[in-house]
Predicted model as a PDB file, atoms N, CA, C, CB and O in Angstrom, pLDDT in the B-factor column:
MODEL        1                                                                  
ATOM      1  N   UNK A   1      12.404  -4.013   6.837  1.00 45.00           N  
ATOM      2  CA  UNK A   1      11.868  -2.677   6.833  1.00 45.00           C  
ATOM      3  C   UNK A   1      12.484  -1.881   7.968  1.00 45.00           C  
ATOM      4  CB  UNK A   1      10.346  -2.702   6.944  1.00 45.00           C  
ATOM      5  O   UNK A   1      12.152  -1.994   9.148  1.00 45.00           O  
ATOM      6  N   UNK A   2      13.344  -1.123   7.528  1.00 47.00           N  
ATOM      7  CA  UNK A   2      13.967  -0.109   8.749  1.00 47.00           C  
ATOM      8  C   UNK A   2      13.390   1.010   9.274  1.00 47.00           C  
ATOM      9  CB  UNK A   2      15.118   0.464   8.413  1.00 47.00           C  
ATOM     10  O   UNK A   2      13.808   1.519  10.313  1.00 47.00           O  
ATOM     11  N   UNK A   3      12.527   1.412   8.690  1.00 48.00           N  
ATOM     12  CA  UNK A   3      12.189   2.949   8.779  1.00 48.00           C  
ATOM     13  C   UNK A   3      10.622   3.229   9.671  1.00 48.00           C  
ATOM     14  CB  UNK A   3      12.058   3.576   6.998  1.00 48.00           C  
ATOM     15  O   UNK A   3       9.707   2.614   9.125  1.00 48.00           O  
ATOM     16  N   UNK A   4      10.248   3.903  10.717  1.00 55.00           N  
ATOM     17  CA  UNK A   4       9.083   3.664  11.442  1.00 55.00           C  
ATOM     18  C   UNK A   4       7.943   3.857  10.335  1.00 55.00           C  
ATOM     19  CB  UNK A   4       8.964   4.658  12.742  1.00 55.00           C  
ATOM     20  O   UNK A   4       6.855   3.812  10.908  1.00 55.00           O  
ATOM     21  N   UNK A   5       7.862   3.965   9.582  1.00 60.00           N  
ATOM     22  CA  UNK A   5       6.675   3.838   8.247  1.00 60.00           C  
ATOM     23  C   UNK A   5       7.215   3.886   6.884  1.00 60.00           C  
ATOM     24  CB  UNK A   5       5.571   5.102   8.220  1.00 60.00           C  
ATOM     25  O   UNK A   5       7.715   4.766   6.184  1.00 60.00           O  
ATOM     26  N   UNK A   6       6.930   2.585   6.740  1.00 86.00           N  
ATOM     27  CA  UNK A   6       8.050   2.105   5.485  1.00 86.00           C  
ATOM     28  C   UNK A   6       7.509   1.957   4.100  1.00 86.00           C  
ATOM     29  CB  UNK A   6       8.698   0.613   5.768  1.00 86.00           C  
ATOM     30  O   UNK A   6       8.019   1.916   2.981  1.00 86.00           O  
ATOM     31  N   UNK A   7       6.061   1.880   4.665  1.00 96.00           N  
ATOM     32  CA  UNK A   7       5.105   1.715   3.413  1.00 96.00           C  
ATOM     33  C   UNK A   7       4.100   2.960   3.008  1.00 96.00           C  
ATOM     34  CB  UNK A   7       4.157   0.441   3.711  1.00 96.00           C  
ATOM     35  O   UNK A   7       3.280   3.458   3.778  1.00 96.00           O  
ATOM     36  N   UNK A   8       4.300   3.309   1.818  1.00 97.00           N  
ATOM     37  CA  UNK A   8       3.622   4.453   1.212  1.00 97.00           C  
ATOM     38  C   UNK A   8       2.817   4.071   0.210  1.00 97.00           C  
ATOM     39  CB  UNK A   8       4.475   5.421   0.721  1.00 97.00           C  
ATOM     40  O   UNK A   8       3.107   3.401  -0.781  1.00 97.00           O  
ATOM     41  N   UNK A   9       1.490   4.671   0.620  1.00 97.00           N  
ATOM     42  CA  UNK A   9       0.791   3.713  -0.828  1.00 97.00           C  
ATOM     43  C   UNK A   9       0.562   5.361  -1.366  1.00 97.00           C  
ATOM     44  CB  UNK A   9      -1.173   2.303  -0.561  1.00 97.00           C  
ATOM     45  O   UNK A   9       0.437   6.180  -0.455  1.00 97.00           O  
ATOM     46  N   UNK A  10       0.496   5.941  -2.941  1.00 98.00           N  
ATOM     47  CA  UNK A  10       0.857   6.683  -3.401  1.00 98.00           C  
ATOM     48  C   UNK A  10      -0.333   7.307  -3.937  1.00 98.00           C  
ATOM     49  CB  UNK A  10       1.770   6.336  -4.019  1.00 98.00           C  
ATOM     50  O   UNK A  10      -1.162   6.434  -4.196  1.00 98.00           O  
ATOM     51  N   UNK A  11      -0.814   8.661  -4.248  1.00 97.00           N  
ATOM     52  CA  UNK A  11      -2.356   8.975  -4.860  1.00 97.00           C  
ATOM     53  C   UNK A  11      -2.834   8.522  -6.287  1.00 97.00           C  
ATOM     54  CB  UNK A  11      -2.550  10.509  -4.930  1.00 97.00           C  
ATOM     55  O   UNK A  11      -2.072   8.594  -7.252  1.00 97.00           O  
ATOM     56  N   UNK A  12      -4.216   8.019  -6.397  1.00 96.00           N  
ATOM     57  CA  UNK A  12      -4.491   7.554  -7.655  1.00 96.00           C  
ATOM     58  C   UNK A  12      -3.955   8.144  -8.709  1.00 96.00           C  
ATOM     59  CB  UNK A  12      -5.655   7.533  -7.850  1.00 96.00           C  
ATOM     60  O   UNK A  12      -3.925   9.368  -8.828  1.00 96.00           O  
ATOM     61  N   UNK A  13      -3.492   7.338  -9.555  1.00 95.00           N  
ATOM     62  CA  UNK A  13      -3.299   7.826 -11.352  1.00 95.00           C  
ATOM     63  C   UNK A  13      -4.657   7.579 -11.928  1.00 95.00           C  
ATOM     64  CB  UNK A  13      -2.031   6.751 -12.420  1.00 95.00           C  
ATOM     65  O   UNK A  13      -5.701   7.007 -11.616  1.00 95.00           O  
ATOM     66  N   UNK A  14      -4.188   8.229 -12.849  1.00 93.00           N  
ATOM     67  CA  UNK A  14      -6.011   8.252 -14.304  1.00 93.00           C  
ATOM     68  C   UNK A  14      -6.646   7.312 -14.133  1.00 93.00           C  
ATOM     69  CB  UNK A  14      -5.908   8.053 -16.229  1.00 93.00           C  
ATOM     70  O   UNK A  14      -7.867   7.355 -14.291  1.00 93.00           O  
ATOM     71  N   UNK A  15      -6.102   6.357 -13.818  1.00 94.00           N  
ATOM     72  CA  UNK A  15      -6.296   4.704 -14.133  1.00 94.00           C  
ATOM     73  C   UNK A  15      -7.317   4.280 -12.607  1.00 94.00           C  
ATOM     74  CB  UNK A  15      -4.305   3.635 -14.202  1.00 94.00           C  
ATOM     75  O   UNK A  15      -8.171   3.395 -12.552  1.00 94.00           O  
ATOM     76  N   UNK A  16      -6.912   5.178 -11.530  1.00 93.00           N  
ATOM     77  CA  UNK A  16      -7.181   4.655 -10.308  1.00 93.00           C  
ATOM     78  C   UNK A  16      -6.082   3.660  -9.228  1.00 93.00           C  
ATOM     79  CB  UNK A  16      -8.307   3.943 -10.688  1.00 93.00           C  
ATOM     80  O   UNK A  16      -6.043   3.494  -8.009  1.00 93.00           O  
ATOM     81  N   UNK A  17      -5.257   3.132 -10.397  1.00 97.00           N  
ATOM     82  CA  UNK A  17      -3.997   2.737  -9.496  1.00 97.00           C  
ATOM     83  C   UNK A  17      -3.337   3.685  -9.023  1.00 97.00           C  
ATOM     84  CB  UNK A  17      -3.031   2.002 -10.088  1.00 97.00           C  
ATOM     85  O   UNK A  17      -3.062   4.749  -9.577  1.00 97.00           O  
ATOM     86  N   UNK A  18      -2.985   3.231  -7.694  1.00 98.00           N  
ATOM     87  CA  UNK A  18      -2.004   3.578  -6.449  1.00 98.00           C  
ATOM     88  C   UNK A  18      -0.670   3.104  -6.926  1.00 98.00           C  
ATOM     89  CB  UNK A  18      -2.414   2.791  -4.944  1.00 98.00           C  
ATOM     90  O   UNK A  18      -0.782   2.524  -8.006  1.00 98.00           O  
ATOM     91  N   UNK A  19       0.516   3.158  -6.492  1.00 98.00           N  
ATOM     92  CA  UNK A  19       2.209   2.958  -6.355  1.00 98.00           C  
ATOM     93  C   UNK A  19       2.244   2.555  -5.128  1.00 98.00           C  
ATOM     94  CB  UNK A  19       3.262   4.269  -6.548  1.00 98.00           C  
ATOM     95  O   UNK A  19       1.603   3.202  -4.300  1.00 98.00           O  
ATOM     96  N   UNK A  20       2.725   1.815  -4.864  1.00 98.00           N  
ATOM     97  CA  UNK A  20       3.133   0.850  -3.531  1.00 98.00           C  
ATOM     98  C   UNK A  20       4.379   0.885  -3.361  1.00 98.00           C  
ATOM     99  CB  UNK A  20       2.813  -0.644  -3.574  1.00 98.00           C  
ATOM    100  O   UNK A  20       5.101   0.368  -4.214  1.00 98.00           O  
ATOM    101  N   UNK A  21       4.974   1.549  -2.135  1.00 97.00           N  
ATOM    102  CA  UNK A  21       6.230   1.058  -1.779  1.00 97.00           C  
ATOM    103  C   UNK A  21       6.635   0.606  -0.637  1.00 97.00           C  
ATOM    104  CB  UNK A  21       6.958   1.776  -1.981  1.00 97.00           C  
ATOM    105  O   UNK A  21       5.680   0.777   0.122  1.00 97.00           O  
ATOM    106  N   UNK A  22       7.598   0.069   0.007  1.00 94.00           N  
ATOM    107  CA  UNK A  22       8.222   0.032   0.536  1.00 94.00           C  
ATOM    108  C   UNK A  22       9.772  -0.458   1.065  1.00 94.00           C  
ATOM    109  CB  UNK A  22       7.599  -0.008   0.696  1.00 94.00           C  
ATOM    110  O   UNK A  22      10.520  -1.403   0.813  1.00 94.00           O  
ATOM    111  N   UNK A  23       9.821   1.135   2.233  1.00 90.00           N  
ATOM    112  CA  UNK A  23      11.352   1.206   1.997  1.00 90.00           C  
ATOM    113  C   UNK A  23      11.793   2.450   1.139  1.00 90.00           C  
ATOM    114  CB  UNK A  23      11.848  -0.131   1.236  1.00 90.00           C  
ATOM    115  O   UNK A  23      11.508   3.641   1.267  1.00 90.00           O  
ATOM    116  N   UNK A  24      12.459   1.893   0.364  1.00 89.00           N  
ATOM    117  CA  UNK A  24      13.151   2.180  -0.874  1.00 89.00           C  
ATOM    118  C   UNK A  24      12.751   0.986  -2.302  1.00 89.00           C  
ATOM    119  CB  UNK A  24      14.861   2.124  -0.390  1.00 89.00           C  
ATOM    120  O   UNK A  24      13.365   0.853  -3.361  1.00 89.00           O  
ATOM    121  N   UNK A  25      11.837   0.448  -1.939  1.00 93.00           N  
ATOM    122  CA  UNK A  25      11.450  -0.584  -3.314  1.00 93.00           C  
ATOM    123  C   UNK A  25      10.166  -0.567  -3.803  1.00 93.00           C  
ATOM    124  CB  UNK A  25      11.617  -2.098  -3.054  1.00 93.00           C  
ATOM    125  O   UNK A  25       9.213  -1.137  -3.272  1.00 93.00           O  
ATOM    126  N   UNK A  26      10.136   0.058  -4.775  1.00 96.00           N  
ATOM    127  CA  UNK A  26       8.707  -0.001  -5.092  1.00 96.00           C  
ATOM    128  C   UNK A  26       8.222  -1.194  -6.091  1.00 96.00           C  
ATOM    129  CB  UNK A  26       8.344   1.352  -5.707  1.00 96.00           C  
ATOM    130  O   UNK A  26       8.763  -1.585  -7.126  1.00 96.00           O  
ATOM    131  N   UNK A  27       6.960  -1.674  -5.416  1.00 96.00           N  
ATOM    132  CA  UNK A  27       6.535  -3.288  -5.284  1.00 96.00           C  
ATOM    133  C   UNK A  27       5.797  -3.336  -6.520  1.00 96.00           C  
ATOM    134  CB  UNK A  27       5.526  -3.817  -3.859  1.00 96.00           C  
ATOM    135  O   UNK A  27       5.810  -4.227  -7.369  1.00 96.00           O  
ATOM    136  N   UNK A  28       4.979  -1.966  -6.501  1.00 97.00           N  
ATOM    137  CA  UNK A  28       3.829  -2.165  -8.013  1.00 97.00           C  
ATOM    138  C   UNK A  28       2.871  -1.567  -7.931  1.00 97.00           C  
ATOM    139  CB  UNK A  28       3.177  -3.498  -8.404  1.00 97.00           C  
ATOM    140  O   UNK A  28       2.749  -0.778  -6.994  1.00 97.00           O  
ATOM    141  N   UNK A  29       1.739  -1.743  -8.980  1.00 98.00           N  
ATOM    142  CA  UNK A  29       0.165  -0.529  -8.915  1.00 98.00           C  
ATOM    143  C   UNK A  29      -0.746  -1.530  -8.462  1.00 98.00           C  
ATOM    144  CB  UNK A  29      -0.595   0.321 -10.686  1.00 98.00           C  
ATOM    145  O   UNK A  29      -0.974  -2.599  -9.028  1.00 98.00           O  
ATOM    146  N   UNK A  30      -1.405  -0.978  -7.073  1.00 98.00           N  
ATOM    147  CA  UNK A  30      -2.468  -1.470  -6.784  1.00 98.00           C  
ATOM    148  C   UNK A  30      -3.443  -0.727  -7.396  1.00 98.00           C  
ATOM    149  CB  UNK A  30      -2.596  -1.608  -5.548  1.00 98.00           C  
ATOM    150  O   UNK A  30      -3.405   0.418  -7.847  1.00 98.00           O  
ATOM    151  N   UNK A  31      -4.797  -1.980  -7.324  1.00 97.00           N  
ATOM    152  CA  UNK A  31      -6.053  -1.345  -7.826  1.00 97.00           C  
ATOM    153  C   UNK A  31      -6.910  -1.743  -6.936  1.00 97.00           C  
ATOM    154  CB  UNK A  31      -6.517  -1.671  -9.201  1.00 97.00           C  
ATOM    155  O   UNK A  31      -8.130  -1.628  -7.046  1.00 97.00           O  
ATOM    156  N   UNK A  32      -6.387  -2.175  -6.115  1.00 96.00           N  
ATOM    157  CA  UNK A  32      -7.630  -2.449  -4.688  1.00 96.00           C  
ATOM    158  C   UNK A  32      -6.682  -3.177  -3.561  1.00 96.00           C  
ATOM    159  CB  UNK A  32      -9.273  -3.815  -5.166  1.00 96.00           C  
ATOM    160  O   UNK A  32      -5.650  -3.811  -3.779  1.00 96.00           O  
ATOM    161  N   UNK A  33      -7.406  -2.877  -2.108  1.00 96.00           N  
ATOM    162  CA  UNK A  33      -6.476  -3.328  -0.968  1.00 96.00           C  
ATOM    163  C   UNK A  33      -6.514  -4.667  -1.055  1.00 96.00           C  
ATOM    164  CB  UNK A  33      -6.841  -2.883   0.464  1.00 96.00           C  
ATOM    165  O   UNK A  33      -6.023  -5.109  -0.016  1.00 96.00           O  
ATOM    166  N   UNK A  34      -6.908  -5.696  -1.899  1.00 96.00           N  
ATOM    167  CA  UNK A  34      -6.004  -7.241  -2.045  1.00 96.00           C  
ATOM    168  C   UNK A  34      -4.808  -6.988  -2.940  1.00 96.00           C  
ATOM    169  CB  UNK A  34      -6.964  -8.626  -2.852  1.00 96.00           C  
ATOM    170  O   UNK A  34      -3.821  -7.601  -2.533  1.00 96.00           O  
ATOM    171  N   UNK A  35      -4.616  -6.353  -3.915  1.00 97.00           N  
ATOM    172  CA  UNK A  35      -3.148  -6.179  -4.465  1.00 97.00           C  
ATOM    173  C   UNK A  35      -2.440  -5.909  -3.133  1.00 97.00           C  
ATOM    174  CB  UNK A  35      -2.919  -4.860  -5.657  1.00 97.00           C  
ATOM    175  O   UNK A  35      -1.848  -6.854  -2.611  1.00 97.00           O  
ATOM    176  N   UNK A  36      -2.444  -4.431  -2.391  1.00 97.00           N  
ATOM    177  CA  UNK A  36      -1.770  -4.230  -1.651  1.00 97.00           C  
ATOM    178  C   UNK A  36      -1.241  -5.007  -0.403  1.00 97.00           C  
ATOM    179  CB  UNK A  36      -2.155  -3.434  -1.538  1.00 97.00           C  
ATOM    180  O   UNK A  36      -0.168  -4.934   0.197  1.00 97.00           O  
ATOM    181  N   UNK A  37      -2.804  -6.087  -0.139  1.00 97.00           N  
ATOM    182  CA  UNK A  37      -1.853  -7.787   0.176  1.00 97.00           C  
ATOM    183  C   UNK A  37      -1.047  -8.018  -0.033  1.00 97.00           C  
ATOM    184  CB  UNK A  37      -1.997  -8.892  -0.203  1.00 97.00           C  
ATOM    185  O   UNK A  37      -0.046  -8.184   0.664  1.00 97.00           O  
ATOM    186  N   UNK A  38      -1.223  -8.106  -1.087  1.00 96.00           N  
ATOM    187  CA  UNK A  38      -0.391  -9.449  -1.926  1.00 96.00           C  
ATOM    188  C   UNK A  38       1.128  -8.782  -2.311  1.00 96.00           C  
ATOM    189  CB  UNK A  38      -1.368 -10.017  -3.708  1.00 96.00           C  
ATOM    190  O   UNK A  38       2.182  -9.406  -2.194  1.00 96.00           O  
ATOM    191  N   UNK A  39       1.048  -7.812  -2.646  1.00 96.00           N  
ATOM    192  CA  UNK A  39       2.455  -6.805  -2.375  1.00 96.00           C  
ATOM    193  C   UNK A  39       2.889  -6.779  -1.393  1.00 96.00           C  
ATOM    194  CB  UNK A  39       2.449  -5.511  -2.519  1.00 96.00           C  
ATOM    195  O   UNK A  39       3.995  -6.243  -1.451  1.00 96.00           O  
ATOM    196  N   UNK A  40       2.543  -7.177  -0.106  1.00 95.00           N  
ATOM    197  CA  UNK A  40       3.216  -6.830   1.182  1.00 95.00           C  
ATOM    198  C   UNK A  40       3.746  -8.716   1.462  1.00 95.00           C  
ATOM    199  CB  UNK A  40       1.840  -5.901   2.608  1.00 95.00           C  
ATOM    200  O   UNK A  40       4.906  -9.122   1.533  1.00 95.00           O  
ATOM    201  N   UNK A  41       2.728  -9.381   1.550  1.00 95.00           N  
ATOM    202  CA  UNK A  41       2.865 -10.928   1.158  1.00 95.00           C  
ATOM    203  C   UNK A  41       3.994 -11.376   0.568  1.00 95.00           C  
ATOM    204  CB  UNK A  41       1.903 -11.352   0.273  1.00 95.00           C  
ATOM    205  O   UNK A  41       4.627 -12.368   0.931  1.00 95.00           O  
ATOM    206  N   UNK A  42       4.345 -10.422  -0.638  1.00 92.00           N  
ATOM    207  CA  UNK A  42       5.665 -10.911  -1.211  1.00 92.00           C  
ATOM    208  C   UNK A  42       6.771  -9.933  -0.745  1.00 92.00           C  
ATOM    209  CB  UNK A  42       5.624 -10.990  -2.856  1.00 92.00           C  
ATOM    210  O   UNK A  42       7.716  -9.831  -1.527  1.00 92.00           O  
ATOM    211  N   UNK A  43       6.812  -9.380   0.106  1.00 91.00           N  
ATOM    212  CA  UNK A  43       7.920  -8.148   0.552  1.00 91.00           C  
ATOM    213  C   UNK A  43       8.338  -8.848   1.959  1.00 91.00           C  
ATOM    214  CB  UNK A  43       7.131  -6.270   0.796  1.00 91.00           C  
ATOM    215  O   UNK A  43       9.212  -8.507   2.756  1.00 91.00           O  
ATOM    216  N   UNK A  44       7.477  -9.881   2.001  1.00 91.00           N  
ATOM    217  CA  UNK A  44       7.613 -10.537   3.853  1.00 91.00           C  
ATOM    218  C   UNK A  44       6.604 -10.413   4.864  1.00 91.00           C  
ATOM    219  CB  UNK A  44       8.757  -9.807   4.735  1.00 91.00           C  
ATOM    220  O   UNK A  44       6.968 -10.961   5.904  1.00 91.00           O  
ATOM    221  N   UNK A  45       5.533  -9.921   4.930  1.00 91.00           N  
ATOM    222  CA  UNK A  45       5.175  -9.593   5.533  1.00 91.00           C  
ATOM    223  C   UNK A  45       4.058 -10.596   5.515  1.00 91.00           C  
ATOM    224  CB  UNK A  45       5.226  -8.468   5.463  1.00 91.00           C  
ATOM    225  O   UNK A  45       3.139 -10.451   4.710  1.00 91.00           O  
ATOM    226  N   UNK A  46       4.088 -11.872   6.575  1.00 88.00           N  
ATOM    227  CA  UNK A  46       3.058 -12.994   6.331  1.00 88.00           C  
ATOM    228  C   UNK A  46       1.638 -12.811   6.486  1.00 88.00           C  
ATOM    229  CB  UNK A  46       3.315 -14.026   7.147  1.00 88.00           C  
ATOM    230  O   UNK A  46       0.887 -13.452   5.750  1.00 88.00           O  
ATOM    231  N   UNK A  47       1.128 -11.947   7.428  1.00 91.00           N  
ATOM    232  CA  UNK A  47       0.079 -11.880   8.483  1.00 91.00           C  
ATOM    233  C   UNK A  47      -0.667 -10.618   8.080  1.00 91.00           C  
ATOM    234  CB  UNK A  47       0.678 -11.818  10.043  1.00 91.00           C  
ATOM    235  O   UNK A  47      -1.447 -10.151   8.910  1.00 91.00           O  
ATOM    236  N   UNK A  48      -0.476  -9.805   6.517  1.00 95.00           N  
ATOM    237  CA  UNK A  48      -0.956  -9.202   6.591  1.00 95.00           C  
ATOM    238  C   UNK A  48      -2.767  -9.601   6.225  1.00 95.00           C  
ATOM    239  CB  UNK A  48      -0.137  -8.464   6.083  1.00 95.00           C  
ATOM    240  O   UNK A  48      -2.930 -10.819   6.291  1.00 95.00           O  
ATOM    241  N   UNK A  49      -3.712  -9.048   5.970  1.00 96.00           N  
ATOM    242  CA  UNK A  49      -4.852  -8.718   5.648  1.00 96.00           C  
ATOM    243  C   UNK A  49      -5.440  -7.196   5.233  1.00 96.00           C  
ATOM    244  CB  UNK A  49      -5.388  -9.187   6.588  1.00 96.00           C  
ATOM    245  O   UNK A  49      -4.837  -6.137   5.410  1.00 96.00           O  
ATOM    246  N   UNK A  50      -6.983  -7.388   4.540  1.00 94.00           N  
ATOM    247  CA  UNK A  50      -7.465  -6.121   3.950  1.00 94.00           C  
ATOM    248  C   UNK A  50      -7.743  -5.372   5.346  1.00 94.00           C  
ATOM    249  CB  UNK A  50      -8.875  -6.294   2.866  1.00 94.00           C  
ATOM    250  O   UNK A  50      -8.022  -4.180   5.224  1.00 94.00           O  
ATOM    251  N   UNK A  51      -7.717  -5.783   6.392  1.00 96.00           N  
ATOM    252  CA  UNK A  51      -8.329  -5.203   7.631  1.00 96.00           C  
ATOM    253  C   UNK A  51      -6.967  -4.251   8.634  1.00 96.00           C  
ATOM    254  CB  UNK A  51      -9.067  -6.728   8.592  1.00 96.00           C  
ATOM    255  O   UNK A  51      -7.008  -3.274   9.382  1.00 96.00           O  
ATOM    256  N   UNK A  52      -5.899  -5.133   8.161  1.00 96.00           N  
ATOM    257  CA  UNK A  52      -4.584  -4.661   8.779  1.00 96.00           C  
ATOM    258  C   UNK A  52      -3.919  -3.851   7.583  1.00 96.00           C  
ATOM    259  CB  UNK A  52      -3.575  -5.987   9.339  1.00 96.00           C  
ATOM    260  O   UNK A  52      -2.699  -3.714   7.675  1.00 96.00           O  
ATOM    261  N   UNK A  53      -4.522  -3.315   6.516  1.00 96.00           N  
ATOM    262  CA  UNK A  53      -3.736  -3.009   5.198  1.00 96.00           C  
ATOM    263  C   UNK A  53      -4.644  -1.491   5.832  1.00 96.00           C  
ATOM    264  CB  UNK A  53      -4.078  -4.063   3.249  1.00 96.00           C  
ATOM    265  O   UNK A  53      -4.082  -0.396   5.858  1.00 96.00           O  
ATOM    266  N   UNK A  54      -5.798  -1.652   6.207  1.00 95.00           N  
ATOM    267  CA  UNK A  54      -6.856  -0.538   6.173  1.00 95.00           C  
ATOM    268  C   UNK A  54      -6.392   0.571   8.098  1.00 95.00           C  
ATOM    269  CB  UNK A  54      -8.979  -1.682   6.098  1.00 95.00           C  
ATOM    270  O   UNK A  54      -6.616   1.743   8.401  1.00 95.00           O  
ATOM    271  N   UNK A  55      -5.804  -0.439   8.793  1.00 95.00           N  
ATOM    272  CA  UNK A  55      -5.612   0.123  10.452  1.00 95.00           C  
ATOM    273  C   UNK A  55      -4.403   0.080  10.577  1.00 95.00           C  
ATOM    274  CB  UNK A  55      -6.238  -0.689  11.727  1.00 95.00           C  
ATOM    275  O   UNK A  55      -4.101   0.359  11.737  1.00 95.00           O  
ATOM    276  N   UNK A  56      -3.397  -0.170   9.845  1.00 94.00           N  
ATOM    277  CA  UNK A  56      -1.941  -0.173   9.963  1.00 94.00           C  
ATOM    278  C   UNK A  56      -1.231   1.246  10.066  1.00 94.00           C  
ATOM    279  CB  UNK A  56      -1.401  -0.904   8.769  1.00 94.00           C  
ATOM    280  O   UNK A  56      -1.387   2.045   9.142  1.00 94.00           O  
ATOM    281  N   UNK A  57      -0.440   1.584  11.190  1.00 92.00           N  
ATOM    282  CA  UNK A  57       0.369   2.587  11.296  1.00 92.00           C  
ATOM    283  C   UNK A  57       1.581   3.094  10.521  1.00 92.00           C  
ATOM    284  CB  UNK A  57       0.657   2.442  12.243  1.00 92.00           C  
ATOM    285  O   UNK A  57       2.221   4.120  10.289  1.00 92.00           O  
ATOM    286  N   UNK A  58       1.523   1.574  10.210  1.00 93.00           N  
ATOM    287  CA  UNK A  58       3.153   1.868   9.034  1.00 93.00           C  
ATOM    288  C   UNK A  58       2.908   1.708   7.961  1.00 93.00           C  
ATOM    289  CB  UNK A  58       4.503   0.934   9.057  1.00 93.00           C  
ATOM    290  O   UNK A  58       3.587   1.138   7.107  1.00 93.00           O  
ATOM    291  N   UNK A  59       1.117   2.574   7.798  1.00 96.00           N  
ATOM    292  CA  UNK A  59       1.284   2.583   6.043  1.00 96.00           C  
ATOM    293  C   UNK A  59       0.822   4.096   5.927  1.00 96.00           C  
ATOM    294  CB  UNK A  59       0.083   1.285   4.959  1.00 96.00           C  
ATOM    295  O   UNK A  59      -0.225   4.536   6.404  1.00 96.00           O  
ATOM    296  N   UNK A  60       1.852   4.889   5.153  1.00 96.00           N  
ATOM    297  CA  UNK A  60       1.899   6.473   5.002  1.00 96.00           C  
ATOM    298  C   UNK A  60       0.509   6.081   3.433  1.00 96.00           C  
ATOM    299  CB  UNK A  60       4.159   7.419   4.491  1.00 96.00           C  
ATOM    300  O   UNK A  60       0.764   5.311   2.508  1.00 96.00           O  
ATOM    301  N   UNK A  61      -1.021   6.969   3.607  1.00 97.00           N  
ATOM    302  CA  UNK A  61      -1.463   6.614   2.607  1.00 97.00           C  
ATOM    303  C   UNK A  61      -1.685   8.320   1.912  1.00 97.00           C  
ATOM    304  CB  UNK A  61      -2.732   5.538   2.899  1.00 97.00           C  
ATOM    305  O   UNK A  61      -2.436   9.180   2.372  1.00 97.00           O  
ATOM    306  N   UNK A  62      -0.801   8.443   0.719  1.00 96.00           N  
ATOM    307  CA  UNK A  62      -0.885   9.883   0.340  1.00 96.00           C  
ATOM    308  C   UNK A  62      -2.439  10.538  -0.866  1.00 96.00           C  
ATOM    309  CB  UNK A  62       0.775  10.063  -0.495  1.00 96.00           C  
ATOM    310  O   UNK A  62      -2.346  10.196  -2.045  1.00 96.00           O  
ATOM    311  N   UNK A  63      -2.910  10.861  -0.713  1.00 94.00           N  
ATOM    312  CA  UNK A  63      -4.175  11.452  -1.757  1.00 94.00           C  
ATOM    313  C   UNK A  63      -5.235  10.700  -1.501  1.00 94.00           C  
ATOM    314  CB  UNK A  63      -3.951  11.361  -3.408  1.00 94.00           C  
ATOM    315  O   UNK A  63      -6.055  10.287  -2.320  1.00 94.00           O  
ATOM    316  N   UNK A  64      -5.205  10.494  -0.131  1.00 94.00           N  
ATOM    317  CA  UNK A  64      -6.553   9.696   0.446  1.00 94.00           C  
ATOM    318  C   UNK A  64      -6.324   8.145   0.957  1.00 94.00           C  
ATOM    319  CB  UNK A  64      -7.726   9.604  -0.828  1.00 94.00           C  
ATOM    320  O   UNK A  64      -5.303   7.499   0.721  1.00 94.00           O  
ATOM    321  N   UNK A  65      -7.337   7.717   1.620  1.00 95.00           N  
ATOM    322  CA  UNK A  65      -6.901   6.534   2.368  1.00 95.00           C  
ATOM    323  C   UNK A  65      -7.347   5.735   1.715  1.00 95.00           C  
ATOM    324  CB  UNK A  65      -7.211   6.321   3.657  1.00 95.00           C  
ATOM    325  O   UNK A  65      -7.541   5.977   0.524  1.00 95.00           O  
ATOM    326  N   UNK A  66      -7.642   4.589   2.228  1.00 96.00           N  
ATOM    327  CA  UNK A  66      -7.846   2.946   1.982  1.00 96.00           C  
ATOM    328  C   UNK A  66      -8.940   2.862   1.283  1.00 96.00           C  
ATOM    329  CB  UNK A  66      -8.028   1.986   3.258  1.00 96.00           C  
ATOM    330  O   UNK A  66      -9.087   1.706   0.885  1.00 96.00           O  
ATOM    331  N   UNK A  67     -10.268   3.974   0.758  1.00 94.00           N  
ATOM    332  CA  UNK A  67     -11.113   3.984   0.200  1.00 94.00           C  
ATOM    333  C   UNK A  67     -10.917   4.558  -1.495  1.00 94.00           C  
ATOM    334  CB  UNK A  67     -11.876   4.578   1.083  1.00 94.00           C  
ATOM    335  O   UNK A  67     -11.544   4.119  -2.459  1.00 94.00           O  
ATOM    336  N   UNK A  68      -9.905   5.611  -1.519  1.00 93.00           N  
ATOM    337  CA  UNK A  68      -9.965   6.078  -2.508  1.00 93.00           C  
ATOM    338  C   UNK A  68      -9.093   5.794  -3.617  1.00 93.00           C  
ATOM    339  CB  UNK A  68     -10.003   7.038  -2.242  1.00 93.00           C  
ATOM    340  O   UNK A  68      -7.870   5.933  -3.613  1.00 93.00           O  
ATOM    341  N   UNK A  69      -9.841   5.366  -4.611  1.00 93.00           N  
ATOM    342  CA  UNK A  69      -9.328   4.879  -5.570  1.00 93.00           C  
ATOM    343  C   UNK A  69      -9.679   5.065  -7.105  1.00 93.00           C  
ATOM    344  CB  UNK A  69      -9.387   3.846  -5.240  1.00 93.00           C  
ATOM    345  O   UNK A  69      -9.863   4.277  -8.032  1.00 93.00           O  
ATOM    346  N   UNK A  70      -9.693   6.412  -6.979  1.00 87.00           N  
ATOM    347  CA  UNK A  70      -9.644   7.208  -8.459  1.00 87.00           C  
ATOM    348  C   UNK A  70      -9.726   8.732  -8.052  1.00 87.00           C  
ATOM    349  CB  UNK A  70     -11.075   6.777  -9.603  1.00 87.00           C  
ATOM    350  O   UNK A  70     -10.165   9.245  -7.022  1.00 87.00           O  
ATOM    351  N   UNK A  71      -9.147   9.314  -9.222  1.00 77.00           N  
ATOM    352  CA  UNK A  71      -8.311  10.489  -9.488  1.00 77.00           C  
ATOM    353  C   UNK A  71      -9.601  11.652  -8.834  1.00 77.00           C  
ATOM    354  CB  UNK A  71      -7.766  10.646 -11.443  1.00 77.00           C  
ATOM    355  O   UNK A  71      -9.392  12.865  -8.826  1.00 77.00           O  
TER     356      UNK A  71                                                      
ENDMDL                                                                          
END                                                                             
């Protein structure tokens, strides 16, 4: 991850899923901050958690934060 905030989690669709990226790679649709684990889990990132997914600086969260999750 090169960039000082690399991860963008993206505003709900109809559905309530988010777009997850980071970088330049987008990982997939979360529907709650354990996807967004588990997306970061497989991008490298060992140590994450729902607690460090929710206080993390290097996550840009656009159309609301770590709570909102529908349109």
């Amino acid at each position: 991850m090169a960039s000082a905030q690399p991860i963008v989690i993206y505003p709900p669709a109809e559905d309530g899923g988010r777009r997850v990226r980071v970088d330049d790679r987008f990982l997939g649709i979360a529907y709650g901050l354990l996807d967004i684990v588990e997306f970061l889990r497989l991008a490298g990132l060992e140590d994450v958690d729902d607690l460090w997914v929710r206080q993390s600086g290097l996550i840009e969260w656009r159309g609301g934060g770590p709570d909102e999750w529908e349109q």
